[in-house]
C-alpha positions as a Markdown table, in Angstrom:
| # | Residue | x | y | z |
|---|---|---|---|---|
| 1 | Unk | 0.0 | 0.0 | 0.0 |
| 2 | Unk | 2.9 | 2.6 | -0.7 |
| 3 | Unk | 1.5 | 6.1 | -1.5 |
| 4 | Unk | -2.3 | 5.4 | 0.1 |
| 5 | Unk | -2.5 | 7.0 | 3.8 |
| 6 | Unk | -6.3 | 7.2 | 5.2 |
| 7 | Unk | -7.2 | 10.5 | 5.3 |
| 8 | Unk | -10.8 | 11.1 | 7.3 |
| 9 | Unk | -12.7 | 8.3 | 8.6 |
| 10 | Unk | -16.4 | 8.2 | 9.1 |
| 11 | Unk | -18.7 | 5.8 | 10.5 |
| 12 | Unk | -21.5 | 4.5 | 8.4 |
| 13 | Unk | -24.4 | 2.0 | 8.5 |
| 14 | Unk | -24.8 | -1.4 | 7.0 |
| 15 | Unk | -27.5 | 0.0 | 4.5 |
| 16 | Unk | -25.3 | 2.0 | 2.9 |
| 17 | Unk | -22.5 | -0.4 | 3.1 |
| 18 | Unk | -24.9 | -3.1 | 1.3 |
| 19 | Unk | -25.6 | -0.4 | -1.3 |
| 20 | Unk | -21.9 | 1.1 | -1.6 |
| 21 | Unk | -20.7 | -2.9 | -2.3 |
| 22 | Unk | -23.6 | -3.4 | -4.2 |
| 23 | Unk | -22.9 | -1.1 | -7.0 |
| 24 | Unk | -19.6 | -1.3 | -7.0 |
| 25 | Unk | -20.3 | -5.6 | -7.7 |
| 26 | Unk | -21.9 | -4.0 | -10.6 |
| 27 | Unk | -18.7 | -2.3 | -12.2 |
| 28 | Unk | -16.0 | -4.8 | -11.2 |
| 29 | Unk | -15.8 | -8.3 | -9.6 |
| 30 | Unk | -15.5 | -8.2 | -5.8 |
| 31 | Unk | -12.7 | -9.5 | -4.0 |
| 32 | Unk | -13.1 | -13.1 | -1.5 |
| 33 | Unk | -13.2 | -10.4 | 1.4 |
| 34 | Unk | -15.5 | -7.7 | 0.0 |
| 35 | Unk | -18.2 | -10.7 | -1.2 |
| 36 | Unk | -18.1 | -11.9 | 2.2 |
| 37 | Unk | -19.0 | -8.3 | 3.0 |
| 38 | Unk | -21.6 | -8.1 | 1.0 |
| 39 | Unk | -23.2 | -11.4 | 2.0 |
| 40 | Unk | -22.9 | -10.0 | 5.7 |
| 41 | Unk | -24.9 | -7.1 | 4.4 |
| 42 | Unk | -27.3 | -8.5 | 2.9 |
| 43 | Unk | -28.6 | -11.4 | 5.5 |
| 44 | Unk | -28.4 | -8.4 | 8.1 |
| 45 | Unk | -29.1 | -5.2 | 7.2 |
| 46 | Unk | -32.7 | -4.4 | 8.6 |
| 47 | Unk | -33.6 | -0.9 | 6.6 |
| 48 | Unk | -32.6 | 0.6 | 3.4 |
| 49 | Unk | -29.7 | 3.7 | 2.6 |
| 50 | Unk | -32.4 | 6.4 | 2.9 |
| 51 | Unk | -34.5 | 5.4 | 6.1 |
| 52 | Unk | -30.9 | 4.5 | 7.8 |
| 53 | Unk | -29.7 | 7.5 | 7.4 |
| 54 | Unk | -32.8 | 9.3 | 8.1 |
| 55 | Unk | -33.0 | 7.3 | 11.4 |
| 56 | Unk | -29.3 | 7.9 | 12.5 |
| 57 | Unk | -29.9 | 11.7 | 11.6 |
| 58 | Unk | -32.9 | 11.8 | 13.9 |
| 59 | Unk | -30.9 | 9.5 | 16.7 |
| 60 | Unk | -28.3 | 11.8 | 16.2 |
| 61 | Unk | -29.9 | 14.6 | 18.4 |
| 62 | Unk | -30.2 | 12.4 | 21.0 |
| 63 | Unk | -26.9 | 10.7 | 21.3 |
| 64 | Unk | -23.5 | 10.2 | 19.7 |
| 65 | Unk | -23.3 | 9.6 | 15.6 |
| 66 | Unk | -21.7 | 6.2 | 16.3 |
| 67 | Unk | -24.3 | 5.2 | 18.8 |
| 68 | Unk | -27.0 | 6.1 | 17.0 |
| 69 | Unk | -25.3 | 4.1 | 13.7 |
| 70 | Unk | -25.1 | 1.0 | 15.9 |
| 71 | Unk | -28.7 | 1.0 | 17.1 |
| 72 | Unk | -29.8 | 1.8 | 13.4 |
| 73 | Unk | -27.6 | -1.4 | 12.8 |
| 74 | Unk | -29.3 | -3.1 | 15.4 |
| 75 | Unk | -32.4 | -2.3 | 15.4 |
| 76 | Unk | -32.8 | -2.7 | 19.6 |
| 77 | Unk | -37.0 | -4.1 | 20.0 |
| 78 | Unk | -36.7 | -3.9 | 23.9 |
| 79 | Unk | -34.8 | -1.5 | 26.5 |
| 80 | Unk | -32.5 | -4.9 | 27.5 |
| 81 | Unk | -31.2 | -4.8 | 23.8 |
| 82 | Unk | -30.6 | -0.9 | 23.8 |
| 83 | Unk | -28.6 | -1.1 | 27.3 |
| 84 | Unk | -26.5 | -4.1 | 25.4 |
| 85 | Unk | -25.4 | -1.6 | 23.2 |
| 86 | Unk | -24.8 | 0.9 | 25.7 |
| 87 | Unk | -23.0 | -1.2 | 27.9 |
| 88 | Unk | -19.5 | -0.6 | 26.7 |
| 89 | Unk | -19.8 | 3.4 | 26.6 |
| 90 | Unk | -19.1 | 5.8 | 29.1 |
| 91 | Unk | -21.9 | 7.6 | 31.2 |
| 92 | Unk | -25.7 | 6.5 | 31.1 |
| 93 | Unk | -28.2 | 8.0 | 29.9 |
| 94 | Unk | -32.3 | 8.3 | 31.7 |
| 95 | Unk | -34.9 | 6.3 | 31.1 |
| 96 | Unk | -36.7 | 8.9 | 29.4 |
| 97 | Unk | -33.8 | 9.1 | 26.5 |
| 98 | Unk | -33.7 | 5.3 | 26.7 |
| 99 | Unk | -37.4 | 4.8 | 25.9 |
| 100 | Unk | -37.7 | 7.9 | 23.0 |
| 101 | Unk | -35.0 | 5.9 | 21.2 |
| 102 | Unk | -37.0 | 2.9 | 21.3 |
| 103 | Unk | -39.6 | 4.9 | 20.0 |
| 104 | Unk | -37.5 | 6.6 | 17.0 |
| 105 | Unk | -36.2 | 2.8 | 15.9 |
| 106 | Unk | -40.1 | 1.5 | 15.9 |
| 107 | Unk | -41.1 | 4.0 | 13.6 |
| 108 | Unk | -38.7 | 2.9 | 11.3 |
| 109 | Unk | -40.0 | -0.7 | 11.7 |
């Protein structure tokens, strides 16, 4: 890899992974790793590019980007699931946060 050095680096969903592999399977013949990508994608990717991002954006005002891309990932349907991805972060957050989350990701059901 002489001359490539990763400039920015930004978290994204599995929706628009699926889609992002998905096209470029299109142009060019995908290597061992990026079909088993793709088949990842596909058997567990829960929403489509445009309502994943639209649910991360609104998730987004509540907590972290990267949080609210895992639990678009997810798809949490009970408050034990969400604290299973919170578990691992730093501070908590109420009950009221906790339950208009749940609420966001069921309207996207």
């Amino acid at each position: 890899m002489i001359g490539k050095k990763v400039i920015d680096t930004d978290p994204i969903t599995i929706a628009e992974v699926k889609e992002m592999l998905g096209e470029l399977s299109e142009h060019y013949e995908l290597t061992y790793e990026q079909n088993l990508a793709l088949d990842h994608v596909i058997k567990f990717s829960k929403l489509d590019e445009e309502s994943a991002k639209k649910l991360v954006e609104e998730l987004s005002e509540i907590i972290k980007k990267t949080q609210a891309i895992k639990v678009a990932d997810v798809m949490p349907e009970d408050m034990a699931d969400l604290r299973l991805i919170f578990a691992k972060e730093r501070g908590s957050y109420k009950q009221e946060d906790m339950e208009k989350i749940l609420e966001i990701v069921n309207n996207y059901r």
